[in-house]
N, C-alpha and C positions, 0 to 999 in steps of 0.2 A: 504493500500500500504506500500512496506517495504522501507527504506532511500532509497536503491539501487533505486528502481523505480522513486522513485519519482526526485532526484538528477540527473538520467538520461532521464526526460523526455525533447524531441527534441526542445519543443519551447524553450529550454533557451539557444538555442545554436545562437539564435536572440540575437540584441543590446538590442531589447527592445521585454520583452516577456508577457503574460498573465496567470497567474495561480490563483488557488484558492484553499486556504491553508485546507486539511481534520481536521474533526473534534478530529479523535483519535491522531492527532500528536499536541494535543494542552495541554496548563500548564495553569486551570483555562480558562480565557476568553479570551486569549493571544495565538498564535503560540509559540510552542516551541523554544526558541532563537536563540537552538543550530542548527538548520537544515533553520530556517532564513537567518543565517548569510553563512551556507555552499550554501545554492541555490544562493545567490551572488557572492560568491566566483566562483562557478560552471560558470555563466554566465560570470564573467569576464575570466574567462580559456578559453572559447568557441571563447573570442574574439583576443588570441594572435595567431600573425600569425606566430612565432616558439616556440618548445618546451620551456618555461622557468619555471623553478620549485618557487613554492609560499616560498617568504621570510617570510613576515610579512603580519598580518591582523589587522585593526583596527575597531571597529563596534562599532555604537552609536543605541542605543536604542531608538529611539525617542516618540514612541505611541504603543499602542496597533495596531497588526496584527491579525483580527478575522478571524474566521473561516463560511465558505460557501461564504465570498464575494471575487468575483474577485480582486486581485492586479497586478501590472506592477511591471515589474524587466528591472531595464535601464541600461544599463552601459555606461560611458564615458570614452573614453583612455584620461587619463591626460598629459601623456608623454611618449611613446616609443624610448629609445635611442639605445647604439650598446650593453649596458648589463643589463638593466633594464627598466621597464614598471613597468608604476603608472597607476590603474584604479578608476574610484569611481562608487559603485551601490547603486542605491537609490530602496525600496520597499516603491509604495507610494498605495497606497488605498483609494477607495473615496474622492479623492482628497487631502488630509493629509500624509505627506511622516510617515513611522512607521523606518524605518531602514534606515541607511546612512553606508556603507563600503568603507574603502581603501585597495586596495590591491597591495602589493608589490612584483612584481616578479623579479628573477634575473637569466642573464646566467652564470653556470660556469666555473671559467676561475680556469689557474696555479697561484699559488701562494706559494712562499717561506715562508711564516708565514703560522702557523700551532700551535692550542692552541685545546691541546685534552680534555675533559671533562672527569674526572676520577672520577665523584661524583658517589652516586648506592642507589637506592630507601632502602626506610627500611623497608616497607610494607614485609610481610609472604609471600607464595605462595599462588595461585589462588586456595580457596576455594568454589569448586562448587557448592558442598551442603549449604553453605552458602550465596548464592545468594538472597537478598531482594526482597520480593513475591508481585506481584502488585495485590494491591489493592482496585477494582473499587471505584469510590466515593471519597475514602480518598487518591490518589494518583493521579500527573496530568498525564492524558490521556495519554501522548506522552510514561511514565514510562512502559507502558504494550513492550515497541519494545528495551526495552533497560534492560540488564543485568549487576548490579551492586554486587560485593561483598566489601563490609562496611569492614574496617579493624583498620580505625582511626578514632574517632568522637564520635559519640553519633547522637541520634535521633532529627531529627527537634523539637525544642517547649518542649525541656526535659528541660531546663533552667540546662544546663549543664555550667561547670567553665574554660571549654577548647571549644577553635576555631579554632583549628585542623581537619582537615580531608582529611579521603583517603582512598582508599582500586585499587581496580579491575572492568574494566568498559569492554564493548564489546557490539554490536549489538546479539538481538537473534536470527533474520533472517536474513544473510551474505550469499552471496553468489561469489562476486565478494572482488578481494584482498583487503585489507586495505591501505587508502591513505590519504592523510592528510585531505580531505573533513570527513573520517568519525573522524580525531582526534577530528577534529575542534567541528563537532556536538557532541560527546563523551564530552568533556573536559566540555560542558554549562549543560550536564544530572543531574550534582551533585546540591542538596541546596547550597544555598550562605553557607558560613561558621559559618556566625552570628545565621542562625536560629536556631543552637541547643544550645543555649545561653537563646533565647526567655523560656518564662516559658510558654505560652500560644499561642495558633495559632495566626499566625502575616502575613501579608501579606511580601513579599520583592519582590525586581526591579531590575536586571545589567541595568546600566545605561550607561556604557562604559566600553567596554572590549578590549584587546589589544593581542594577542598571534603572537609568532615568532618560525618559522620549524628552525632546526637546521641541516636537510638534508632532501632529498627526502624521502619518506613513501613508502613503497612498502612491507605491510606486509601480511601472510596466513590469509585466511578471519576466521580462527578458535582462529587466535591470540588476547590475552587479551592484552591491554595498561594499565600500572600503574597510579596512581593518587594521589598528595600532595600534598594538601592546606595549607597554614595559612594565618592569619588576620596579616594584618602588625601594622592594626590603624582603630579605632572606634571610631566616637562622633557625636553627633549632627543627628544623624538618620543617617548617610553614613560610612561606611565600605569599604577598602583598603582590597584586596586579591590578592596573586599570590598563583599559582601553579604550578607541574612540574608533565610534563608529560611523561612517562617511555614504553619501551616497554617492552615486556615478559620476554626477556634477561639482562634487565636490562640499558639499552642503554638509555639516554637522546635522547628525540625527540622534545618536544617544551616544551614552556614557556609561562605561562598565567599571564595576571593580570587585573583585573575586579575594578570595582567601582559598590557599591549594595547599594541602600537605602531601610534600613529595616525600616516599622509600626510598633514599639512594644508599 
C-alpha cells in the first residue's frame, strides 16, 4: 500500500480506530516512525470540527510498533478554544502504549506583526539520476516507497568527521497533492545524523521528536521538499538534531528537532 492509502484509510476518521501496521513500511523490527506519527496526526485532523491548519507536532517514541499485530489509534481533544485545539494520540499495542502525540492546531487570524523568513536552502538542485537505490536486506523496508537524493553527509556506519546532512526527499508513488502529513513522514525517512559518524553498523532510536509548519502545505504531488540537518550536541549515547525543511522553491516550510540514542 502506498502512504496515500494507507493515511487515508476511513477507520481513523474514529476517536478510536484499529489498524495493523504492513510489513514493507517497516525500519528493522519497528514501524517506520515517520508514517507512525503522520496516522496520528491524521486521526487527530479527523477529529476537528472546523478547518484549522496543524501548528506544531510533538511525538514520543515510546516502544516498538511491530508489524502484523493489530494497534488502536485514540485521540483525546485536550482543549478546543475560539483559535486553537490541543489533541493527544496514543498508539498502544498489546496493551503497551508504542507512541504518545500532541498536536497543535490553530485558526488564522489578522495580525499587524509580520516576520518574513529570508533564509534559502544551500542544497544543489534535485538530482534525479542520483537518487539512492533501495536495497532489499541492507535497507529498512519502508526505504523501497520513499525517494531520496543525498547531497550533504556521507553514508550511515562510514565513520565519517561531519554530522551534516541533506539532500532531496519525495514519495515515489504520489498521487494526491503534498500536505504537511506527507512532510511530517518525509522529514523521519532520513538516518539520525550521528550514524555516518558510527565506523560500524550500530543500531539508533528518535526518542523524541518535535517539528513546527510555518504555513499550510499544499504542494504538486510531483514536488520534491529540501532537507538540512545538523547535530547541535552529542554524548553519553544521545544526540541533539534539528533540521529545516524547504520546498522546491526554496521556501521554509517546517522545523524539526529530534532527540536519537545511538548503540555504537
Amino acid at each position: 500500500m502506498t502512504f496515500d492509502e494507507l493515511i487515508h484509510s476511513p477507520c481513523l476518521k474514529k476517536k478510536e480506530a484499529q489498524m495493523t501496521f504492513p510489513a514493507n513500511w517497516c525500519q528493522g523490527r519497528t514501524a517506520f516512525g515517520g508514517l507512525s506519527a503522520a496516522i496520528a496526526v491524521q486521526n487527530m485532523k479527523h477529529q476537528l470540527d472546523e478547518p484549522r491548519r496543524l501548528l506544531s507536532v510533538s511525538v514520543n517514541f515510546v516502544g516498538p510498533l511491530l508489524e502484523g499485530t493489530p494497534f488502536t489509534v485514540s485521540t483525546t481533544i485536550l482543549r478546543s478554544g475560539k483559535n486553537a485545539t490541543q489533541m493527544q494520540t496514543q498508539l498502544v499495542q498489546s496493551g503497551q502504549v508504542c507512541l504518545i502525540a500532541i498536536g497543535c492546531f490553530g485558526k488564522d487570524r489578522e495580525s499587524a506583526i509580520a516576520v518574513s523568513n529570508n533564509e534559502r536552502p544551500s542544497l544543489q538542485e534535485v538530482n534525479t539520476a542520483a537518487v539512492l537505490p533501495y536495497q532489499e536486506g541492507v535497507m529498512p523496508a519502508f526505504f523501497q516507497h520513499v525517494a531520496l537524493n543525498a547531497q550533504q553527509g556521507a553514508l550511515p556506519f562510514s565513520g565519517a568527521a561531519s554530522s551534516n546532512l541533506g539532500g532531496w526527499m519525495r514519495f515515489k508513488q504520489q498521487n494526491a497533492n503534498m500536505n504537511e502529513l506527507h512532510v511530517l513522514a518525509l522529514a523521519d525517512a532520513w538516518p539520525p545524523t550521528l550514524l555516518q559518524m558510527c565506523k560500524a553498523p550500530s543500531p539508533a532510536s528518535s526518542m523524541s521528536w518535535y517539528i513546527e509548519f510555518l504555513s499550510d502545505i499544499d504542494l504538486s504531488s510531483q514536488s520534491w521538499l529540501g532537507f538540512e540537518a545538523i547535530t547541535h550536541h552529542s554524548n553519553n549515547g544521545y544526540g541533539i538534531e534539528d533540521a529545516k525543511i524547504w520546498t522546491q522553491d526554496g521556501k521554509l516550510a517546517a522545523l524539526s528537532r529530534q532527540t536519537v540514542a545511538v548503540f555504537d
